[in-house]
C-alpha positions in Angstrom: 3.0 -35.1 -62.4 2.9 -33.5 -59.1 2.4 -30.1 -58.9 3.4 -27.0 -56.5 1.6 -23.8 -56.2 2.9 -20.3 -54.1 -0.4 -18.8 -52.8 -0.4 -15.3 -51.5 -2.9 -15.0 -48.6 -2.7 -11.5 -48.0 -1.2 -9.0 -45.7 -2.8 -10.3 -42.4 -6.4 -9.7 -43.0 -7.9 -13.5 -43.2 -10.5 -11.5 -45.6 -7.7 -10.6 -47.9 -8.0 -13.9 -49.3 -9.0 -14.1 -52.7 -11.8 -16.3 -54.9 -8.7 -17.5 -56.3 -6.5 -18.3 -53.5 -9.7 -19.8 -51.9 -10.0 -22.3 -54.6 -6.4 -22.9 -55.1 -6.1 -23.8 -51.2 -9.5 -26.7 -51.4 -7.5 -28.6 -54.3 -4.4 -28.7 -52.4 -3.0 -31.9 -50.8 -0.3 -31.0 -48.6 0.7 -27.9 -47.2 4.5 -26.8 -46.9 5.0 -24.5 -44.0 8.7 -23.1 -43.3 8.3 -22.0 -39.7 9.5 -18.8 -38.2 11.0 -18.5 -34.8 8.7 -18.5 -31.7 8.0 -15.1 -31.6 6.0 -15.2 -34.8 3.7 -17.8 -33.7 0.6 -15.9 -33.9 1.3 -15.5 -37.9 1.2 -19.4 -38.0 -2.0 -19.7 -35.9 -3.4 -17.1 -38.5 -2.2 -18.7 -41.3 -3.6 -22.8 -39.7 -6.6 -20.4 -39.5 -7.0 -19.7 -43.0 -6.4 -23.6 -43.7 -9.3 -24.8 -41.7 -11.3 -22.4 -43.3 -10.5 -22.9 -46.9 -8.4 -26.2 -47.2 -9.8 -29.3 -48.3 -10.8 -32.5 -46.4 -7.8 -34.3 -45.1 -5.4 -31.8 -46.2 -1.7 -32.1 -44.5 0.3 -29.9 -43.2 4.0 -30.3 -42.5 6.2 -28.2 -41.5 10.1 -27.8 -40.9 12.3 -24.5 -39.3 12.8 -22.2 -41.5 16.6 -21.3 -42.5 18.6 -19.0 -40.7 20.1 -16.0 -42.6 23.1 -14.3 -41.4 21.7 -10.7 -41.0 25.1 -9.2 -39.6 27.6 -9.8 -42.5 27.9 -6.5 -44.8 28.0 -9.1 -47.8 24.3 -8.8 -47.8 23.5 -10.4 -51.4 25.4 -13.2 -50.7 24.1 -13.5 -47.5 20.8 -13.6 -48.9 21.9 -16.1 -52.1 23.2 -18.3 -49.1 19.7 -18.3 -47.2 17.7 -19.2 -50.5 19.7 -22.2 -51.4 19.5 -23.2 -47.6 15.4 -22.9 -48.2 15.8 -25.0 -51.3 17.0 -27.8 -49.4 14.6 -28.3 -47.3 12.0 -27.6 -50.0 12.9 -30.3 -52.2 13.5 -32.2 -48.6 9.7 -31.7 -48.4 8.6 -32.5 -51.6 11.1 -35.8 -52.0 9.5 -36.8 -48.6 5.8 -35.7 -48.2 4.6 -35.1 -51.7 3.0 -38.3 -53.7 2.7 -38.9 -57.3 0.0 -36.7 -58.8 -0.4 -34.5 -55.7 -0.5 -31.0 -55.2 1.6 -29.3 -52.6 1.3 -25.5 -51.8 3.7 -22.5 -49.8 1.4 -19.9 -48.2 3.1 -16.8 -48.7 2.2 -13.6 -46.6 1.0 -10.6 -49.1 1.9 -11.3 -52.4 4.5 -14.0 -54.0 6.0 -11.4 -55.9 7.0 -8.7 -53.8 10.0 -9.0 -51.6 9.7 -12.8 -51.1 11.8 -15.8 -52.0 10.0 -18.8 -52.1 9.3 -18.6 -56.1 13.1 -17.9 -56.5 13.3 -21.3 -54.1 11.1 -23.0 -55.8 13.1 -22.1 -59.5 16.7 -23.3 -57.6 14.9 -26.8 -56.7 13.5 -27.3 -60.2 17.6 -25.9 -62.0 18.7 -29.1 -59.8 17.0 -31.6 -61.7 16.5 -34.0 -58.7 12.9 -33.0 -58.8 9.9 -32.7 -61.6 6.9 -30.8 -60.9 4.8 -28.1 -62.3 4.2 -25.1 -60.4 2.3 -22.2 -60.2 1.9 -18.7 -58.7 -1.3 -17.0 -56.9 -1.0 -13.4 -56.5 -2.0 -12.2 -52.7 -3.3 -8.8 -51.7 0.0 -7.1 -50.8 0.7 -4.6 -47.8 1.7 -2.0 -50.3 -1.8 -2.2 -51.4 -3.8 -2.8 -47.8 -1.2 0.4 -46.9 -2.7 2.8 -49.7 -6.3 1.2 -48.5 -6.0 2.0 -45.3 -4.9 5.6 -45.8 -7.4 6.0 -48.8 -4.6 6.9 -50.8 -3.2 5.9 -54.2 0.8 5.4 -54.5 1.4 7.3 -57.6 -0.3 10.9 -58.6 -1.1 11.8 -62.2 1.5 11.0 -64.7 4.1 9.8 -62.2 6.2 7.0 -61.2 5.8 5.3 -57.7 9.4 3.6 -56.8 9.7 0.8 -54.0 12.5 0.3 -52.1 14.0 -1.1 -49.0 15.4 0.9 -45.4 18.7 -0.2 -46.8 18.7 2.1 -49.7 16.2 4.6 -48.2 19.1 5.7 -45.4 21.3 6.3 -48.9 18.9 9.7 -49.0 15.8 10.0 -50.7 15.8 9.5 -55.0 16.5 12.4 -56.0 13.5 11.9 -59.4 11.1 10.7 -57.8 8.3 11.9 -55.8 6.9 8.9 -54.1 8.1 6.1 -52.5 7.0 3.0 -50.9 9.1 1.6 -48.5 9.5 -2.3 -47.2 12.2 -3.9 -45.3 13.2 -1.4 -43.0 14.6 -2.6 -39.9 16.2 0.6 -39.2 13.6 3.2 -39.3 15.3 4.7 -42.0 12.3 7.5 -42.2 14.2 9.0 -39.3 17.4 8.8 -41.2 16.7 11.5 -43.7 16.0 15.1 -44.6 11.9 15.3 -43.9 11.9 18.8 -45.7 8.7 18.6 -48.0 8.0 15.0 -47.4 4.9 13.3 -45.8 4.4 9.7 -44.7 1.8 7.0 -44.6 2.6 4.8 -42.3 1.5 0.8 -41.7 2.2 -1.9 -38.9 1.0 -5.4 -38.9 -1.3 -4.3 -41.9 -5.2 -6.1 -41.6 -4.6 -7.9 -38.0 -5.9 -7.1 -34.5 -2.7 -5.3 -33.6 -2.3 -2.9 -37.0 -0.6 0.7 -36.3 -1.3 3.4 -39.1 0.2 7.0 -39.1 0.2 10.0 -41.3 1.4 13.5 -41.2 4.3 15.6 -42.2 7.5 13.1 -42.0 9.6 15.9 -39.3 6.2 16.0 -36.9 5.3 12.5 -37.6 8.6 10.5 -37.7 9.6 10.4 -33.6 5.8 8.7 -32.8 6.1 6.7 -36.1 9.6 5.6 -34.3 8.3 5.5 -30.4 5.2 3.1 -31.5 7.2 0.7 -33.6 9.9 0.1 -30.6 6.5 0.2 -28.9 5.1 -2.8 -30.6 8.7 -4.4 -31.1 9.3 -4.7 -27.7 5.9 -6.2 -26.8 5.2 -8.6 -29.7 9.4 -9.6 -30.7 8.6 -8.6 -34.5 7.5 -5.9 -36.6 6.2 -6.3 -40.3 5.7 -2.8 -41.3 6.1 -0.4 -44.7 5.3 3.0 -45.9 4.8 5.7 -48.7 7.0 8.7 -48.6 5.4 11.5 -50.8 7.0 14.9 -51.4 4.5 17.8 -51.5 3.3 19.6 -54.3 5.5 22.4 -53.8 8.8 20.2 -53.5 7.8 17.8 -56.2 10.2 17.1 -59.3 7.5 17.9 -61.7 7.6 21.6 -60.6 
């Protein structure tokens, strides 16, 4: 039967790889690579990186555009429900096409499979079609939520407390109201900037593990307009941002007091 695995390779860092991704990667045939738009190109140089490294002997690699998603429209889910079953076209496309009997094929996925990232919802709506058999299975990654907390020495939750994550879309709705920390992903709005700082801090991660990574921490009213000026910054000279954070009200404000 052939087989599919969803490797997470970590935020950025080529070290975030682990012994099990490592392996995973040397027993894998082909490589399925949904490419971004030009301006990413250094993520798919990073990523052919970690394949010459770690990928077997006469390993392929073919890759197609990615999809398209229609980031305008205020029907966001159905925006988004669109865009997956766009992506599972062209992933059975691939697998009908480049994947032989008894081979493995793989998806690289940045940070970790689970977090914020279709491809195993992809991978489920190709299998529900029927057109296609395979087994399939996920490798967890190194996410940025956990190279963030690294790289601030930090922990996401404190002592007997939740930790929610959430996305700019709902952060600009106000911050939860029970909850004291929250990690933040998705944001293309700066949100941070969109809310009452009073009693809040942030920890702040760009381009997490790479040769251009931005960190910042302080008070969220000090800390928010550089937080905002280096990430237009970095937007305007690179095209892209990947970036999250941990908002953490202080002890005094907490909802445990």
């Amino acid at each position: 039967m052939q087989h599919i695995l969803v490797i997470g390779i970590g935020a950025g860092d080529p070290d975030h790889l682990t012994l099990q991704a490592a392996k995973a990667l040397a027993r894998t045939d082909v490589f399925f690579i949904l490419d971004k738009n030009e301006e990413r190109q250094d993520m798919i140089r990073l990523r052919r990186q970690i394949l010459t490294e770690h990928g077997r002997p006469g390993h392929r690699v073919v890759g197609v555009p990615d999809a398209e998603r229609d980031r305008t429209t205020p029907a966001y889910a159905a925006a988004v429900d669109d865009w997956r079953s766009r992506r599972a076209d062209l992933v059975e496309q691939l697998i009908a096409e480049h994947l032989g009997p008894d081979e493995t094929g793989a998806f690289l996925v940045w940070g970790d499979p689970s977090l914020y990232d279709s491809v195993i919802a992809v991978v489920d709506e190709v299998l529900a079609r029927g057109a296609a058999a395979f087994a399939y299975e996920v490798i967890p990654g190194i996410s940025s939520i956990s190279a963030l907390a690294a790289r601030h020495r930090t922990t996401l939750t404190r002592v007997g407390r939740p930790v929610q994550v959430t996305t700019g879309r709902r952060l600009a709705r106000g911050f939860p109201e029970d909850v004291d920390d929250v990690v933040v992903m998705l944001d293309g709005r700066a949100a941070f900037t969109e809310i009452d700082p009073e009693g809040l801090e942030i920890f702040y991660g760009a381009y997490l593990g790479t040769p251009d990574e931005i960190l910042a921490a302080g008070p969220l009213e000090e800390t928010a307009p550089r937080i905002r000026e280096l990430r237009e910054e970095a937007r305007a000279r690179k095209g892209w941002i990947m970036d999250s954070y941990l908002l953490r009200r202080s002890e005094s404000g907490s909802t445990e007091h």
